[in-house]
C-alpha positions in Angstrom: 111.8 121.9 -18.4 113.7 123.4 -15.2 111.1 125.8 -13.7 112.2 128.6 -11.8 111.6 127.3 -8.2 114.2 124.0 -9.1 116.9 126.8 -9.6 120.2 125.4 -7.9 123.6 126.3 -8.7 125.2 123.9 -6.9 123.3 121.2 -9.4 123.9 123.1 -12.4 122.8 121.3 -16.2 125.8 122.3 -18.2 123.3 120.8 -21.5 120.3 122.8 -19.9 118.3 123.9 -23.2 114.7 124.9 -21.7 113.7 126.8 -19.1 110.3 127.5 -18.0 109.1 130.0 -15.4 105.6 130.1 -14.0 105.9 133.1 -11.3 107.3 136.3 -10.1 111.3 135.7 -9.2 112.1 136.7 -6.3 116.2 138.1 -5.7 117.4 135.0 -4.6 115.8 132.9 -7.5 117.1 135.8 -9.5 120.6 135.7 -8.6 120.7 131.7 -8.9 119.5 132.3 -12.7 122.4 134.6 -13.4 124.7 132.1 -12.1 123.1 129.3 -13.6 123.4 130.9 -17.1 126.9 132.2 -16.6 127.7 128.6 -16.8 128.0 126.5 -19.9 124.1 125.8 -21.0 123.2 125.2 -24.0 120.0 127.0 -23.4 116.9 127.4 -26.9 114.1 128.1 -25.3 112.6 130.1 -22.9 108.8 129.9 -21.6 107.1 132.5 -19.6 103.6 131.4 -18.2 100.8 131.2 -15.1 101.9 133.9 -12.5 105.5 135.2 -14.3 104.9 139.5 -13.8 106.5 141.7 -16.7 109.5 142.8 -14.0 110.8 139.4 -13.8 110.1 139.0 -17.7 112.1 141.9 -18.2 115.4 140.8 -16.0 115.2 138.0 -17.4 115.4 139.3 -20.9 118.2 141.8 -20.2 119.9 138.9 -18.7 119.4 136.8 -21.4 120.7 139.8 -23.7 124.0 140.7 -21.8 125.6 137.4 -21.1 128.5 136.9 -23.4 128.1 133.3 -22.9 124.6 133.2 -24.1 123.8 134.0 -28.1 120.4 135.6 -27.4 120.0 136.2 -31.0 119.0 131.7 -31.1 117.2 131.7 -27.9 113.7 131.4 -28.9 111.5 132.8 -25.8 107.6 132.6 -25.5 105.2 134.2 -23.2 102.2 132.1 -22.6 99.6 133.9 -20.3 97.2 135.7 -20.4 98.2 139.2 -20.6 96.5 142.4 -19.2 96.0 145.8 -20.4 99.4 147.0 -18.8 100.9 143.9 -20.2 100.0 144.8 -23.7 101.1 148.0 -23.2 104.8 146.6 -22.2 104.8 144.5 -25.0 104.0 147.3 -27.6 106.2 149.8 -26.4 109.4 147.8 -25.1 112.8 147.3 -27.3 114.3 143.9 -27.6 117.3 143.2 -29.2 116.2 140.3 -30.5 112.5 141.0 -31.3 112.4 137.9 -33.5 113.0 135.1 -31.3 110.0 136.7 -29.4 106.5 135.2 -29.6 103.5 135.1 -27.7 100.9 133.7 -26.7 96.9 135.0 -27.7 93.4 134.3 -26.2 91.2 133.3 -29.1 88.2 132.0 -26.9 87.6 130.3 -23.7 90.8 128.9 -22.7 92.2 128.4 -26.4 95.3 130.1 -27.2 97.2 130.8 -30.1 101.2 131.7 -30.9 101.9 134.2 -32.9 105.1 136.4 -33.4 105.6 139.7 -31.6 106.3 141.2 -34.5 102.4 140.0 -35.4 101.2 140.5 -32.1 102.4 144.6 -31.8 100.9 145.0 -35.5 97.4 143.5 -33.9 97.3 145.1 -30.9 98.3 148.7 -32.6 95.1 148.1 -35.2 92.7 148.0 -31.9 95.0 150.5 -30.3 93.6 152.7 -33.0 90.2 151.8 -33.2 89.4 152.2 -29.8 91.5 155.4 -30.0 88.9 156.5 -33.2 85.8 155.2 -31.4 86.9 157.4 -27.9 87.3 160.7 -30.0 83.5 160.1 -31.7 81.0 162.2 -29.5 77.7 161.3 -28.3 77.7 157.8 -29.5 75.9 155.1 -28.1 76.4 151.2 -27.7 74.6 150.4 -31.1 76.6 153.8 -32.4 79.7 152.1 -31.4 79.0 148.5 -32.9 77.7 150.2 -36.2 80.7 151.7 -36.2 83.2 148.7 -35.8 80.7 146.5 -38.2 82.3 149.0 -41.1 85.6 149.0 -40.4 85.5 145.5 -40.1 83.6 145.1 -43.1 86.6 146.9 -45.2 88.7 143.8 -45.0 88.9 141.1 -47.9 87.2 138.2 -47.9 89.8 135.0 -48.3 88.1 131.7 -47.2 91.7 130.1 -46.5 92.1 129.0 -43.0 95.2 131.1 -42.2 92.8 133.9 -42.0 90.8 132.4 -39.4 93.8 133.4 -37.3 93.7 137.4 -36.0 97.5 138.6 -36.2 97.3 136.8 -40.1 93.5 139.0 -40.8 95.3 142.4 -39.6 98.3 142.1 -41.5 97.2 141.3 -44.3 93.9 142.4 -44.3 91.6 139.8 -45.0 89.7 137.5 -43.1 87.1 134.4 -43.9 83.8 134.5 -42.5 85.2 133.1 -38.7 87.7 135.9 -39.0 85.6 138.7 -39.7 83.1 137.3 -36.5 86.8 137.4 -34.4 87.7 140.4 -34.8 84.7 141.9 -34.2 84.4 139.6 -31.1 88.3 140.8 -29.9 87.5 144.4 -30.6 83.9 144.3 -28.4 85.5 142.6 -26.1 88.1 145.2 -25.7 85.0 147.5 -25.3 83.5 145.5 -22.7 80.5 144.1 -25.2 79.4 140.6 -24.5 79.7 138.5 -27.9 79.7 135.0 -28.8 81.0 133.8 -32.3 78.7 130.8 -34.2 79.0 128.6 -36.6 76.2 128.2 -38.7 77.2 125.5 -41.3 78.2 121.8 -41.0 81.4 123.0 -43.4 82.9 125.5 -40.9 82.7 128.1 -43.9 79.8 130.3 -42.4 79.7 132.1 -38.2 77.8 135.0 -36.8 78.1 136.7 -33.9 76.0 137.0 -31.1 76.2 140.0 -28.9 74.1 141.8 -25.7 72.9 145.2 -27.2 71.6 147.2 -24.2 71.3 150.8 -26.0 68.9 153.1 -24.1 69.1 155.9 -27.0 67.2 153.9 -29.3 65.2 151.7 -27.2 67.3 148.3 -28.1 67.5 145.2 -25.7 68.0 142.1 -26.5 70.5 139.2 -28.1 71.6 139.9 -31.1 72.8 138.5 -34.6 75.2 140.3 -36.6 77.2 138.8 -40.0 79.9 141.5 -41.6 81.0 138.6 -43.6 77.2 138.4 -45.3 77.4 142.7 -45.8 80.9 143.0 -46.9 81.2 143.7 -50.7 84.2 141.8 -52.9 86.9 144.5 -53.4 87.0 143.7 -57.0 84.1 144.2 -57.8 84.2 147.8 -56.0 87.4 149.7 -54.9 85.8 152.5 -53.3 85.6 151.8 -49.6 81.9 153.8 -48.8 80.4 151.7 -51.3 82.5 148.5 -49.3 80.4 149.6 -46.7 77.2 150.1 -47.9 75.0 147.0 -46.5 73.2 146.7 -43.5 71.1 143.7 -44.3 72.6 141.2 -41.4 73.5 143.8 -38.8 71.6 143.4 -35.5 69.1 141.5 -36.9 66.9 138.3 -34.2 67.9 135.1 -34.8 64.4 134.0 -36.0 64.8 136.5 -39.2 68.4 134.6 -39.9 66.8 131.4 -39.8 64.5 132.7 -42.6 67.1 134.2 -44.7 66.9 133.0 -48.1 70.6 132.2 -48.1 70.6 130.0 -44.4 70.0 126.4 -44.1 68.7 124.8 -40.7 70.2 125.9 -38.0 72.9 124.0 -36.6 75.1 123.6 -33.4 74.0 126.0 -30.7 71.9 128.1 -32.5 69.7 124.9 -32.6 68.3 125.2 -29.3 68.3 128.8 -29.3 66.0 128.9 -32.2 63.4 126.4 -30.6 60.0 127.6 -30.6 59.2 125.7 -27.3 61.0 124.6 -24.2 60.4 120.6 -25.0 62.2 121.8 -28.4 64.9 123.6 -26.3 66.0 120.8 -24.5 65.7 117.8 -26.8 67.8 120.0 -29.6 70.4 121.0 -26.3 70.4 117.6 -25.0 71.3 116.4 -28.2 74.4 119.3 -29.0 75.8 118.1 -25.1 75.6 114.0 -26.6 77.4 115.1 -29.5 79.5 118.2 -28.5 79.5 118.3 -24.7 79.2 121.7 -22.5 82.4 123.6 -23.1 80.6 126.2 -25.4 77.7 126.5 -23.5 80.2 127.1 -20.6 81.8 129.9 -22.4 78.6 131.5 -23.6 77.4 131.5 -19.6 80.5 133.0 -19.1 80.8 135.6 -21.6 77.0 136.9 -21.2 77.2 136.2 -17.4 73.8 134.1 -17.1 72.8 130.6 -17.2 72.1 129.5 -20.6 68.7 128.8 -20.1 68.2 132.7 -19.1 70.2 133.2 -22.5 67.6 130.9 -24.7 65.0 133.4 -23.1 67.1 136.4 -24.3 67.2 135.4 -27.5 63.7 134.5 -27.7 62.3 138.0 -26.2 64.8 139.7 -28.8 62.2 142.0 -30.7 63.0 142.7 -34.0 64.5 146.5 -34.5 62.6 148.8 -37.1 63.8 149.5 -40.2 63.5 153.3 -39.5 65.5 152.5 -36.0 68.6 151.2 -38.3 68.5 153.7 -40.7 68.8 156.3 -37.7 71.4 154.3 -36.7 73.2 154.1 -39.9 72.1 157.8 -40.9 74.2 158.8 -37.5 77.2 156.6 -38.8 77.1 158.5 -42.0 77.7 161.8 -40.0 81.0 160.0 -39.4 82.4 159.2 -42.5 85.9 161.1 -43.5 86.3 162.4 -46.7 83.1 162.3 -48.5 82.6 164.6 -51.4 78.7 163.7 -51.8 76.3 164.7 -49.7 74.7 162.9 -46.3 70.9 163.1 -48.6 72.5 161.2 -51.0 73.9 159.0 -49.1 71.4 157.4 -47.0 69.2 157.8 -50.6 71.6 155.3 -51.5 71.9 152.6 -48.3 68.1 152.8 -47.8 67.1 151.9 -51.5 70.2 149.1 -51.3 68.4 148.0 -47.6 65.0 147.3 -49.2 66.0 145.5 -52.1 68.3 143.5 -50.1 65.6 142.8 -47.6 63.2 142.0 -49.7 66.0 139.5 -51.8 66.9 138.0 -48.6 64.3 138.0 -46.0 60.8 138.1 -48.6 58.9 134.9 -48.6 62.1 132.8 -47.6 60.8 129.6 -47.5 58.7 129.5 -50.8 62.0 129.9 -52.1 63.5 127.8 -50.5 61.2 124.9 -51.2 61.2 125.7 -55.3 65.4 125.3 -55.0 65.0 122.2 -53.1 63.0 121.2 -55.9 
């Protein structure tokens, strides 16, 4: 690749096919590019990265779109950086002549990326446009308001275990997600919200995550580390097509990490949640020891990061995580009912309804967990 600091027309490429640029152009670069295409390149692909600003992305695209020696229509151009707020917005709302040869660039987690098209990438970022924009108009909501309130919207998509909807521009066009895909959008749209989340795997088959999220809710006396699973409470949409009863389960939202563990439907914790569910701080580091052997620090790196604490000070987080009341969640969920448009039933009814489904869920799931356990085993 010629970046955009080599640029010099007196040694032009007349085959040059790539071109990369990794920072704001300044005139004279600028005026060297123009000259440099206006001469017989061959030019595919163009790669915007690192420092490169949205003015010098857009010359270069109105460059790339006026030269008559240039067929912009096969240049395929990709911006790979990570883009801000303003960014986004440029993105969303800017015409390109071209928009197909466009593609970008998204954060999944840490420092992995993924490339989508632009056409993708606009349909994603106008879904959280819009739930933001829903969650901004709702009054007098609090943090555990506002995460109640993303769990059912995210719960309304399908469930599809294929791996293509592990991918977020793929779960919000199509609408459906696998289990990691519900956890990632719910971890993109928190994030978006300023939420601290962390998305985990929970099986050896990468079939099965939860998130992990910081609820600090003053209103109704919450504090703690998390577990939440909209994967577990969705409902199949054949078996019912109306979208309140979709979103009718509460069983696996906000619940410690020591009730998981004794869900009827979980095995042994795995991975990271290993150490976190140690009873003890010789468990704690003999099972963490063991994941760094086997798996090294990068997640542990991004979890520090993420929560903004050593891990050590997360462990104890998790640990002092009390469990939240059942009449806490149903205030939590009776306020969420308040919210939902177009009902023709009333509220009474309602929460009649997510309460009776709550207990017999909780007593299916969480009740005497490991007898059960034991007599499948057997």
């Amino acid at each position: 690749m010629v970046g955009a600091i080599d640029l010099d027309v007196n040694s032009k490429i007349n085959l040059l096919s790539n071109l990369s640029f990794d920072h704001p152009l300044t005139d004279a670069e600028f005026y060297d590019l123009g000259q440099l295409l206006s001469s017989s390149v061959l030019l595919s692909q163009v790669y915007f990265k690192d420092n490169i600003d949205i003015e010098s992305i857009e010359k270069i695209k109105s460059l790339l779109e006026l030269l008559p020696n240039i067929d912009d229509a096969k240049v395929e151009k990709f911006i790979m950086k990570k883009l801000s707020n303003d960014e986004k917005v440029w993105l969303t709302n800017t015409n390109f002549a071209n928009i197909d040869t466009w593609n970008v660039a998204y954060l999944i987690e840490g420092n992995k990326y993924e490339i989508t098209s632009l056409t993708k990438y606009r349909i994603l970022n106008e879904w959280f446009n819009q739930i933001i924009e829903e969650l901004g108009s709702l009054e007098d909501v609090s943090i555990l308001d506002k995460v109640c309130y993303l769990y059912d919207r995210i719960k309304l998509f399908n469930y599809d275990s294929s791996s293509k909807y592990n991918r977020l521009p793929e779960i919000i066009s199509n609408r459906k997600a696998s289990s990691c895909g519900y956890n990632l959008v719910f971890k993109e749209v928190l994030s978006r919200l300023n939420i601290p989340s962390f998305v985990c795997k929970t099986s050896m088959n990468d079939e099965n995550f939860v998130s992990l999220i910081s609820i600090n809710d003053d209103v109704y006396k919450v504090n703690g580390i998390y577990l939440f699973d909209p994967s577990s409470d969705t409902i199949f949409k054949d078996q019912y097509r109306n979208n309140l009863a979709r979103q009718m389960n509460y069983n696996f939202f906000a619940i410690t990490l020591d009730k998981y563990n004794n869900s009827f439907y979980n095995g042994n914790a795995i991975g990271l949640l290993k150490p976190l569910s140690a009873r003890n701080m010789d468990e704690y580091n003999y099972y963490l020891n063991s994941y760094i052997r086997h798996f090294g620090k990068s997640e542990i790196k991004r979890i520090e990061q993420e929560f903004n604490m050593p891990f050590s000070t997360f462990y104890d987080r998790v640990r002092d995580s009390n469990d939240i009341s059942k009449d806490t969640i149903l205030k939590v969920i009776s306020k969420r009912l308040d919210k939902y448009p177009d009902v023709f039933v009333s509220k009474d009814f309602l929460i009649k309804t997510v309460t009776e489904n709550y207990n017999m869920r909780n007593t299916e799931l969480f009740s005497n967990n490991y007898v059960k356990r034991k007599k499948m085993d057997s």
